[in-house]
N, C-alpha and C positions, 0 to 999 in steps of 0.2 A: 535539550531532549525533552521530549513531551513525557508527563508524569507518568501514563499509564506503564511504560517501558520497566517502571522500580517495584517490587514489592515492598510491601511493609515492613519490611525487617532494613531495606535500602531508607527509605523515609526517616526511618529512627536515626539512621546512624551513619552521618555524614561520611566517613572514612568508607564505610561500605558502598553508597551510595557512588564515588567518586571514583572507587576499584572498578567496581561495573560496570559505569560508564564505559572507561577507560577500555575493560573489555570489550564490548559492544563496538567502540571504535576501532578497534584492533582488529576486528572481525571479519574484514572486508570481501575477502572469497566470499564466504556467505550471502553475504548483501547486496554486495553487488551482482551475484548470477538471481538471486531473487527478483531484485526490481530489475534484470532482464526480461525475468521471467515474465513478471509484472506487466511490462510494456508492451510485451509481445499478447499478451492477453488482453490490453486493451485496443492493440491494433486491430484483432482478431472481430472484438466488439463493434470496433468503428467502421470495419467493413463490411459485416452486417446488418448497419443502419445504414450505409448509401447504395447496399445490393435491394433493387428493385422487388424481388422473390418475399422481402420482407413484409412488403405491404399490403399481403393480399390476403383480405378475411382479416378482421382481427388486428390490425393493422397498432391499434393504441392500445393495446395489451401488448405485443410483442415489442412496442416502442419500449413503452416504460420497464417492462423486463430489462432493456438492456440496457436503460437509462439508469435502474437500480443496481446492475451489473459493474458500470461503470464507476458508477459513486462509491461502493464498496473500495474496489481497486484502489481509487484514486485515494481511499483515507487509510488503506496499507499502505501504498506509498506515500504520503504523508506522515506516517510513523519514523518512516527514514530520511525525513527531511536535517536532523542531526547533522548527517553527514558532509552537508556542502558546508555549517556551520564554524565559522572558524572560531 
């Protein structure tokens, strides 16, 4: 699991650290309707960079918006990479 996931009170103290996880793992209703969520929000992205509508006026400003859009997503769901983890 990537660090960011633990506060510092988890860092100190392995036992806690370990419970948490363990939560986290446990949690899967969550997470899993999340990174549904997740996906469908990048689908939503990726068909506004191949709808034609998008490229008109302004065309590399409106790319990169969604270029910036997309790269967020993709490093939320990258937080939940744990998961396939065995």
């Amino acid at each position: 699991m990537k660090a960011v996931w633990f506060r510092p009170e988890h860092q100190r103290d392995a036992k806690k650290k370990e419970d948490y996880e363990a939560a986290i793992r446990n949690s899967r209703v969550i997470v899993d309707r999340l990174l549904e969520i997740l996906e469908q929000r990048m689908d939503a992205i990726e068909s506004r960079e191949t709808d034609l509508d998008t490229y008109d006026g302004g065309a590399y400003h409106k790319l990169a918006f969604l270029h910036g859009q997309k790269k967020e997503l993709k490093e939320i769901v990258e937080l939940f990479s744990f998961i396939n983890d065995k």
